[in-house]
C-alpha distance (Angstrom), angle and dihedral (degrees) to the residues before:
residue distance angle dihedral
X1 . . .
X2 3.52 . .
X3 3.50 132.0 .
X4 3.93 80.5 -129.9
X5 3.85 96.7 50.0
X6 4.31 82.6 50.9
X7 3.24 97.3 65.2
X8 4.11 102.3 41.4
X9 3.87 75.3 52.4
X10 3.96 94.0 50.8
X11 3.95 86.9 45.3
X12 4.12 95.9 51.4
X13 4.00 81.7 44.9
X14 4.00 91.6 50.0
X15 3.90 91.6 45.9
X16 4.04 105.4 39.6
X17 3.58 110.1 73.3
X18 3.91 138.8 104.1
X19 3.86 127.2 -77.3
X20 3.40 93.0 -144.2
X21 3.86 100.2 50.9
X22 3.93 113.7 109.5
X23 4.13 84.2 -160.3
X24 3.66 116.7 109.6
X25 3.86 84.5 -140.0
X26 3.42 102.2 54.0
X27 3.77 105.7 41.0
X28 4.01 116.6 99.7
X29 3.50 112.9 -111.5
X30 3.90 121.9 -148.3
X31 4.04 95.3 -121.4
X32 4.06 124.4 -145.1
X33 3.56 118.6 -154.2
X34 3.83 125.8 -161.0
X35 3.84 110.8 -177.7
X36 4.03 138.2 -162.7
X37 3.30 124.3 -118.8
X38 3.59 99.9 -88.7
X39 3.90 81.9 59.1
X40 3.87 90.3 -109.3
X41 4.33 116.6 137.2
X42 3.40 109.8 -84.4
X43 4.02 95.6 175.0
X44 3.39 134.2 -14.3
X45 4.07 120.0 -149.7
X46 3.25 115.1 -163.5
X47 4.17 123.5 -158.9
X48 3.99 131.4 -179.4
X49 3.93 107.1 -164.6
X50 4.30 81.1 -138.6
X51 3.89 96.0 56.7
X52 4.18 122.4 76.5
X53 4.59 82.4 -142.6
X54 3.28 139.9 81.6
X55 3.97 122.1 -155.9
X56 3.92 122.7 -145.8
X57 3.98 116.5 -161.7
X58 3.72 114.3 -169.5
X59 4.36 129.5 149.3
X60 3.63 126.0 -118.2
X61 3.84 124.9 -164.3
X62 3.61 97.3 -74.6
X63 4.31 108.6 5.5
X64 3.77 134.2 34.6
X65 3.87 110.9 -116.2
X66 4.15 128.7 -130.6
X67 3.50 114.9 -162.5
X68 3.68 130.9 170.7
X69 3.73 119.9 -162.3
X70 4.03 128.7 -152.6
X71 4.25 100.3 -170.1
X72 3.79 88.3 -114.7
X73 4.02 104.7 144.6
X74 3.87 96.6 -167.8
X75 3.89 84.1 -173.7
X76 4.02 93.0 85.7
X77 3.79 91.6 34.1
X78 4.26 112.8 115.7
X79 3.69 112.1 -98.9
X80 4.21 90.2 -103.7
X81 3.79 89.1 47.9
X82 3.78 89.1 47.0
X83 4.06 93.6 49.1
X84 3.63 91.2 48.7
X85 3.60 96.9 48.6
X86 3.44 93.9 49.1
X87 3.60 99.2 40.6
X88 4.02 82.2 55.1
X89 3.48 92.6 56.0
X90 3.95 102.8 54.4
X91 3.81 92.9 41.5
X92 3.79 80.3 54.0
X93 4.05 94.6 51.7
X94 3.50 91.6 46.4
X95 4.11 90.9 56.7
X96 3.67 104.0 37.9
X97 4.11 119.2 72.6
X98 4.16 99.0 -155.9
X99 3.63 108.1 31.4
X100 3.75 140.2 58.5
X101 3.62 134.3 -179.8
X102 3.64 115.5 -129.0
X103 4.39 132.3 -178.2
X104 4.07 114.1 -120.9
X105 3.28 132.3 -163.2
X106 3.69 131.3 -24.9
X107 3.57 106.9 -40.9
X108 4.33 93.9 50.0
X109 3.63 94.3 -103.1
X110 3.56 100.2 -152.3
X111 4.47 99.8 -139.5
X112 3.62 130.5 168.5
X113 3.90 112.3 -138.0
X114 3.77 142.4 -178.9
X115 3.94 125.5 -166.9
X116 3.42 108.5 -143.8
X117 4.33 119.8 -167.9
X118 3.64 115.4 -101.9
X119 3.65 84.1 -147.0
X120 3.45 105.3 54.7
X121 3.97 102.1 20.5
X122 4.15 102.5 131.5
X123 3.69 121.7 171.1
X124 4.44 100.3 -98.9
X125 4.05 84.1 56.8
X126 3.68 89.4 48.5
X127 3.87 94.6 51.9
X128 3.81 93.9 36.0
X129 4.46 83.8 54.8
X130 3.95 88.1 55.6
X131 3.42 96.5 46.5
X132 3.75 88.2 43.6
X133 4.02 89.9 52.5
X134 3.19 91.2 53.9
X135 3.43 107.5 45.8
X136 3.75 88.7 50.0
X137 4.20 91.5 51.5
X138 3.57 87.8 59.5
X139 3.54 103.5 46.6
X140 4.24 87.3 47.5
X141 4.17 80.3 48.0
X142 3.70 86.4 55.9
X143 3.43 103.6 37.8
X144 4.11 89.4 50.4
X145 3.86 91.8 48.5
X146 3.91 89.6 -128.2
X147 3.82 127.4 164.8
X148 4.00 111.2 -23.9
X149 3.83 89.7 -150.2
X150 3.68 87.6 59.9
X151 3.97 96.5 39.8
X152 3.36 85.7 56.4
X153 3.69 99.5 49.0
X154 3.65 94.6 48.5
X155 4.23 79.9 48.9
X156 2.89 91.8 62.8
X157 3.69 113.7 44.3
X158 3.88 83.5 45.6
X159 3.88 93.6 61.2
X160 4.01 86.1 46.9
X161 3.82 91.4 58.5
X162 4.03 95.5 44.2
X163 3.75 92.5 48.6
X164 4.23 92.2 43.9
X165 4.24 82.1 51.2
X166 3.87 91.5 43.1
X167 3.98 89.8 56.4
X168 4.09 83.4 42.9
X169 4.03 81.6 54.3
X170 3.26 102.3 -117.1
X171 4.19 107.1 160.2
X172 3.35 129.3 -106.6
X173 3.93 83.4 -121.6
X174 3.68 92.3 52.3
X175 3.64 94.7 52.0
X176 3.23 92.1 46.0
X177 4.08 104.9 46.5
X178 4.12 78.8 44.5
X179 4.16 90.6 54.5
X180 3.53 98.9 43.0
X181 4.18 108.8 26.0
X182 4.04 97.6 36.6
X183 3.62 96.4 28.7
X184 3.74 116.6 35.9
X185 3.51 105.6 -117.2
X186 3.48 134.4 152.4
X187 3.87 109.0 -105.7
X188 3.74 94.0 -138.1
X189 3.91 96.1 52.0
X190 4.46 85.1 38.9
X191 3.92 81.5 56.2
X192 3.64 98.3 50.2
X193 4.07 101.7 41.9
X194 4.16 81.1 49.2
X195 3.64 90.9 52.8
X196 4.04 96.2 40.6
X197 4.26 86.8 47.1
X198 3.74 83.6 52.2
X199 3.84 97.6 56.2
X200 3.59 91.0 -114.5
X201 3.66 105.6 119.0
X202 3.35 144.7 11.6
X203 4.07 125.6 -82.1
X204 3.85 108.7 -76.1
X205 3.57 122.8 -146.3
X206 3.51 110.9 -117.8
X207 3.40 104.4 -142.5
């Protein structure tokens, strides 16, 4: 397959999906393309009007790239804000087994990204990669203390997808080893959003 044929396969995959699905994975996603001059994809962005993210899809020599980008220019950030943020970031990439977090461009974009084989690449590894992104930008959104309008946007939409897997029957286990091993978060905090999608507590505050 080509690395071509990928990505009109990642942008059917970003745009079939159902309205009424509170799962990252399975919501359509109004898709972007930007294309060379031959007229073949260059990147796909992906947006949902419902998520706080954006995803970027673009190839490299060997992989096809995911990132996910959260508008935080760590260029114009103080020094102390910088060093935390950064130092956040690598002990992140050194927990998590899909995702990194990458600077782009000029300002230090701060992204999370995930190279994903153009050999291999199906459509369950694709999904699992999203989810996996965005698990992982919430917990560094945590984790940093950034905007609580946007902590609790991400919150939310994160609860929505565990409870929508829950009713799939996904385990409590699997959520959890999913949460914590593939994503990078915090057991304690993985523990509590499985319990609160579960109906068995209250809503934390994720602080």
């Amino acid at each position: 397959m080509s690395v071509q044929d990928v990505l009109e396969k990642i942008k059917v995959w970003f745009e079939t999906g159902d309205e009424n699905s509170n799962d990252i994975v399975e919501m359509p996603w109004e898709v972007e393309i930007e294309r060379d001059a031959n007229g073949g994809i260059k990147m796909i962005t992906a947006i949902n009007p419902r998520m706080p993210v954006r995803f970027h899809v673009f190839p490299l020599e060997k992989c096809i790239r995911i990132a996910v980008d959260m508008g935080l220019e760590t260029a114009y950030l103080k020094p102390s804000s910088r060093i935390k943020v950064y130092r956040t970031a690598l002990i992140l990439n050194s927990a998590v087994e899909i995702m990194k977090f990458e600077l782009v461009g000029l300002d230090d974009e701060l992204w999370a990204c995930a190279d994903l084989s153009i050999q291999s690449i199906n459509e369950g590894e694709f999904n699992d990669t999203i989810a996996a992104l965005f698990i992982g930008l919430t917990t560094i959104v945590v984790k940093l203390g950034l905007e609580e309008k946007l902590k609790t946007s991400m919150f939310t939409t994160l609860i929505q997808m565990l409870k929508e897997r829950i009713e799939k029957g996904f385990k409590p286990e699997d959520l959890l080893n999913f949460l914590t091993r593939r994503a990078g978060m915090d057991e304690k905090l993985a523990r509590q959003l499985i319990m609160e999608a579960s109906g068995r507590q209250p809503p934390i505050m994720y602080r």
